[in-house]
C-alpha positions as CSV (number, residue, x, y, z in Angstrom):
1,X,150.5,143.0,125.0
2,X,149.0,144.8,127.8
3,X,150.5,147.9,126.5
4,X,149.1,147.4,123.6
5,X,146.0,147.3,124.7
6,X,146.0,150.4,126.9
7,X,147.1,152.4,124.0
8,X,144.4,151.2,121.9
9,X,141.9,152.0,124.9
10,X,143.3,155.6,125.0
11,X,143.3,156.1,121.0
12,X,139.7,154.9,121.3
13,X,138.8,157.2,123.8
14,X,140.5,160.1,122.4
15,X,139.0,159.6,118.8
16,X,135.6,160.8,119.1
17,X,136.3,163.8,120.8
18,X,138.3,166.6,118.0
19,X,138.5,169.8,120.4
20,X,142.5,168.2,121.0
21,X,143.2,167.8,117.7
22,X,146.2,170.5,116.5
23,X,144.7,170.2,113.1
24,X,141.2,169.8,111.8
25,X,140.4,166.3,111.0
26,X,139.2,165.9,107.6
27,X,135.8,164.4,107.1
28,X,134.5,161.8,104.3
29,X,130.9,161.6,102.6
30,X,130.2,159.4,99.9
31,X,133.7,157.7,99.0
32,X,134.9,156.3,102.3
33,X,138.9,155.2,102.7
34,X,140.1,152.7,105.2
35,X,141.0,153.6,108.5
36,X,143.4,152.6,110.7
37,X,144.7,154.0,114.2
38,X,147.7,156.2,114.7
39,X,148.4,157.5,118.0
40,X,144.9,158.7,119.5
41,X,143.4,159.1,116.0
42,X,141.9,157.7,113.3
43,X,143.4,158.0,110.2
44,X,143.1,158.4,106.2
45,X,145.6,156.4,104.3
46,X,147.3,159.3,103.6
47,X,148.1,159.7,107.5
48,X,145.1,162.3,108.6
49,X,142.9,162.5,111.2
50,X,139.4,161.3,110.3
51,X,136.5,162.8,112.1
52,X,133.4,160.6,112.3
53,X,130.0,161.4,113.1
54,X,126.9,159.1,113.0
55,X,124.1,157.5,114.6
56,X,123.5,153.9,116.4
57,X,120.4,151.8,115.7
58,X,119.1,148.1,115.8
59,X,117.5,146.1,114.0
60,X,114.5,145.2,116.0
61,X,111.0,145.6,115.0
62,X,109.9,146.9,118.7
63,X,112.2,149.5,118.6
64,X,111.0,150.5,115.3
65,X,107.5,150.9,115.5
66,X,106.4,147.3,114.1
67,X,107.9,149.2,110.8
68,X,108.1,145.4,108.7
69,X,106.7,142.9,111.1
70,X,104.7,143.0,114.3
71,X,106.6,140.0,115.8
72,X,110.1,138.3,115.5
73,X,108.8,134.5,117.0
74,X,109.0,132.8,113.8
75,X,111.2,129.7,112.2
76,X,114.2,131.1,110.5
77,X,113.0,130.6,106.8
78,X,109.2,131.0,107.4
79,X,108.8,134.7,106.0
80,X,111.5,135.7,104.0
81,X,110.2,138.9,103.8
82,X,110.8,140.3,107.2
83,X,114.7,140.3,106.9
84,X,114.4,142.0,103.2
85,X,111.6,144.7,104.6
86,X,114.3,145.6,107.6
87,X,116.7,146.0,105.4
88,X,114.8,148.3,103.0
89,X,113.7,150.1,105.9
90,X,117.5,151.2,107.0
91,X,118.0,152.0,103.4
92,X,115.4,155.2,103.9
93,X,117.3,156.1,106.9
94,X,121.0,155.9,105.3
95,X,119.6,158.2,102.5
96,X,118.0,160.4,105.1
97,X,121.5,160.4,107.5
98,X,124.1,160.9,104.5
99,X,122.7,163.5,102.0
100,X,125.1,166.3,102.4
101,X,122.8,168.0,99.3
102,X,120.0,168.0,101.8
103,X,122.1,169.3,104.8
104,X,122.6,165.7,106.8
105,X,126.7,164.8,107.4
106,X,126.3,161.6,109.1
107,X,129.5,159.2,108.0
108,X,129.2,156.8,110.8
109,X,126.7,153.8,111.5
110,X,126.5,151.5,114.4
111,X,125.0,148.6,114.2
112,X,123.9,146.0,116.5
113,X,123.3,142.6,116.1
114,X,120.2,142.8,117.6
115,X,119.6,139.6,119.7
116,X,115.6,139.7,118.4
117,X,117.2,137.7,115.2
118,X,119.9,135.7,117.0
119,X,117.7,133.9,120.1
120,X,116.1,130.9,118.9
121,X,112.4,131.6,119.5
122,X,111.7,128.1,120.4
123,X,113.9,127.8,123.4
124,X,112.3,129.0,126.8
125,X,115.4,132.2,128.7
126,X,116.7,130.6,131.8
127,X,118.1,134.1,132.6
128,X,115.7,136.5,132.8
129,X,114.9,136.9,129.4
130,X,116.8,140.4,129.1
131,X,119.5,141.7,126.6
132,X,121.8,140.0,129.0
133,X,120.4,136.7,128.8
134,X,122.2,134.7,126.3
135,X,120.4,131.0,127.1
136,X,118.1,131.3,123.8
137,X,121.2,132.6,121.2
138,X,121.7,130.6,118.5
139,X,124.8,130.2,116.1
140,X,123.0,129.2,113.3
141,X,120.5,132.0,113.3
142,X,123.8,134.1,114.0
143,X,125.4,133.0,110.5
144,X,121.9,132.8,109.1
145,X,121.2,136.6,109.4
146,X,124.4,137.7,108.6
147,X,124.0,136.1,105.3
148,X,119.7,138.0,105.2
149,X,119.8,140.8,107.4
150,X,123.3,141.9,108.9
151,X,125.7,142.1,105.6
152,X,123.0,143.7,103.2
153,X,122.6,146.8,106.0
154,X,126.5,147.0,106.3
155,X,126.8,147.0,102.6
156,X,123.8,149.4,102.0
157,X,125.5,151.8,104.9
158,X,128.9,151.2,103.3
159,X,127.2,152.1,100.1
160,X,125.7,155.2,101.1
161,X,129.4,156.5,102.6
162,X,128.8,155.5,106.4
163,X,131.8,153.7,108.4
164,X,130.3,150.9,109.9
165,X,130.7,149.9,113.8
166,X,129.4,145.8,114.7
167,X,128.3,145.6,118.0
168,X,127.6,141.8,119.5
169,X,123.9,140.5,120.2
170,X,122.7,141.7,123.7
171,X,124.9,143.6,126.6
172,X,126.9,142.2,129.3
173,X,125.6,140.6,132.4
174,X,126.8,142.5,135.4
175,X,129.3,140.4,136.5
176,X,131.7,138.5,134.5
177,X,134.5,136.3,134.9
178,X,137.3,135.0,132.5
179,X,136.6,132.0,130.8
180,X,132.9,131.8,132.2
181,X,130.1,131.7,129.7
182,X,129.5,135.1,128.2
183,X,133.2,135.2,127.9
184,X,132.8,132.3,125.4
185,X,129.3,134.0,123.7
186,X,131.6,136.7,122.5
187,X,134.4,134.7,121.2
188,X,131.3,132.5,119.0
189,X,130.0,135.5,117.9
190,X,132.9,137.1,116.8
191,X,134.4,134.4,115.4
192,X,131.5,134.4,113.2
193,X,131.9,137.7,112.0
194,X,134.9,138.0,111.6
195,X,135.1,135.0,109.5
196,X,132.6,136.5,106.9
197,X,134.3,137.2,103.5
198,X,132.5,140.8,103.3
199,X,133.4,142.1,106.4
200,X,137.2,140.5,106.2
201,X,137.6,142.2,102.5
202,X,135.8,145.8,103.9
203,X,137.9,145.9,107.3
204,X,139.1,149.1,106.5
205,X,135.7,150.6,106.7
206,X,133.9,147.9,109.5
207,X,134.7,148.3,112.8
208,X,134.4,145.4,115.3
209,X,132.6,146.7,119.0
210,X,133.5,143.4,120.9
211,X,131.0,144.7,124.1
212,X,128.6,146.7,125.1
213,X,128.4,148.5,128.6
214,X,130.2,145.5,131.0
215,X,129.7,146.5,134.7
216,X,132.1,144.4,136.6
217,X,134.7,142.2,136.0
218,X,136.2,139.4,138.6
219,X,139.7,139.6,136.9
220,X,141.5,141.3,134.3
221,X,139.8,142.8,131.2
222,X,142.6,142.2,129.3
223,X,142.7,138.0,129.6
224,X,139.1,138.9,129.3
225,X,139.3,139.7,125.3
226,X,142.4,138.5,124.7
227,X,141.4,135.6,123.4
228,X,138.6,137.0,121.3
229,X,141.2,139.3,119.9
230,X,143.3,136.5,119.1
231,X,140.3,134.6,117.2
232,X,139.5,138.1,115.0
233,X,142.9,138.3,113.9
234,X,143.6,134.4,113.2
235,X,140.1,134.7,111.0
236,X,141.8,137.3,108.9
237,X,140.2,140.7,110.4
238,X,142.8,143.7,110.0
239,X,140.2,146.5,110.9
240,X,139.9,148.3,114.4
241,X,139.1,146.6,117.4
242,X,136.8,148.6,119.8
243,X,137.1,147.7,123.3
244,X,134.7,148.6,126.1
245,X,135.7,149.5,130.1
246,X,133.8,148.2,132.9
247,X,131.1,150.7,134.8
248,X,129.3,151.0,131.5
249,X,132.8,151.8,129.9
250,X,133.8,153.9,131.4
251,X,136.6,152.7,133.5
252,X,139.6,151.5,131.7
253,X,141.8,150.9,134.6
254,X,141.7,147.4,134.8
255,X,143.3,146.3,131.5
């Protein structure tokens, strides 16, 4: 197993770059087929190397200029507006991304599950209150958003011939341990993702990011996601895995 995983890390790494590549990858706009990995490459059904291209953006109204709502500290069902006018909002950046007509090539999204949705705005952060502080997530406004916000941008994306990557709520404290409590926040979150009939049936096109920039880990990354891996796959996911190295991943050495 640990094999496995250090070949996935390298085919990871080796992915986004195409300068190695003996032949020139082939690129897709508009109709999008699944991907999987071969060697240090995605791949086409067909066996070729796919290059991707894209841009990463959240969901969050602050980072967004206050583009559909000034303020995220409402009840989950109070103003069903806000999730629809995010969503419309990323639509006018997908058809301003991928338009090859109008000179724009992106085929690549990333999306992140912006933890403004997820934390319940009626519980007080016993952490800091950072992107690192998971005291105020909530499951149910987890699997409530991916119903409102975070499936109708992957399918609008999808849509609009952009691979998709789901990153988890937040980033990592900067230490972790196996077993401890973020360890667990991943393994809820992805579990609800993964379970979603959307993303299970477009797997070939979603990618999963289980993590985003860990720092330090007191053990072994590998028993670290393991079990998350495990969950994915026993929920019916068959689409790439993405997982990070500590230092901000950058360092791989310890799977």
């Amino acid at each position: 197993m640990y094999k496995t995983f250090a070949k996935l890390f390298f085919t990871i790494a080796c992915s986004w770059s195409t300068c190695s590549v003996a032949q020139s990858p082939v690129e897709y706009f508009g109709a999008i087929p699944d991907l999987k990995v071969s060697g240090n490459e995605f791949v086409d059904p067909q066996g070729k190397a796919v290059s991707l291209h894209g841009v990463m953006a959240t969901p969050n109204d602050y980072f967004n200029g206050a583009r559909w709502r000034g303020t995220l500290s409402w009840p989950v069902y109070s103003d069903p507006n806000a999730p629809k006018a995010c969503v419309e909002y990323f639509t006018k950046i997908f058809q301003a991304i991928a338009n090859p007509a109008k000179g724009t090539y992106c085929n690549l999204f990333r999306l992140h599950l912006d933890p403004a949705w997820t934390n319940d705005p009626n519980k007080t952060a016993t952490n800091g209150g950072g992107e690192n502080d998971i005291s105020r997530f909530s499951v149910d406004r987890l699997r409530t958003f991916m119903e409102i916000l975070y499936v109708p941008i992957i399918k609008d994306a999808l849509a609009h011939g952009l691979y998709v990557i789901v990153r988890p709520p937040g980033v990592f404290p900067e230490d972790v341990n196996v077993g401890e409590a973020y360890n667990n926040y991943l393994l809820t979150v992805w579990d609800v993702v993964s379970s979603n009939d959307y993303v299970k049936a477009h797997s070939g096109q979603i990618m999963l990011e289980l993590g985003n920039e860990p720092v330090r880990m007191n053990g072994n990354l590998a028993d670290y996601f393991q079990p998350v891996v495990n969950k994915i796959r026993q929920n019916g996911f068959k689409g790439i895995l993405l997982l990070p190295g500590t230092s901000y991943q950058a360092d791989y050495t310890n799977y």
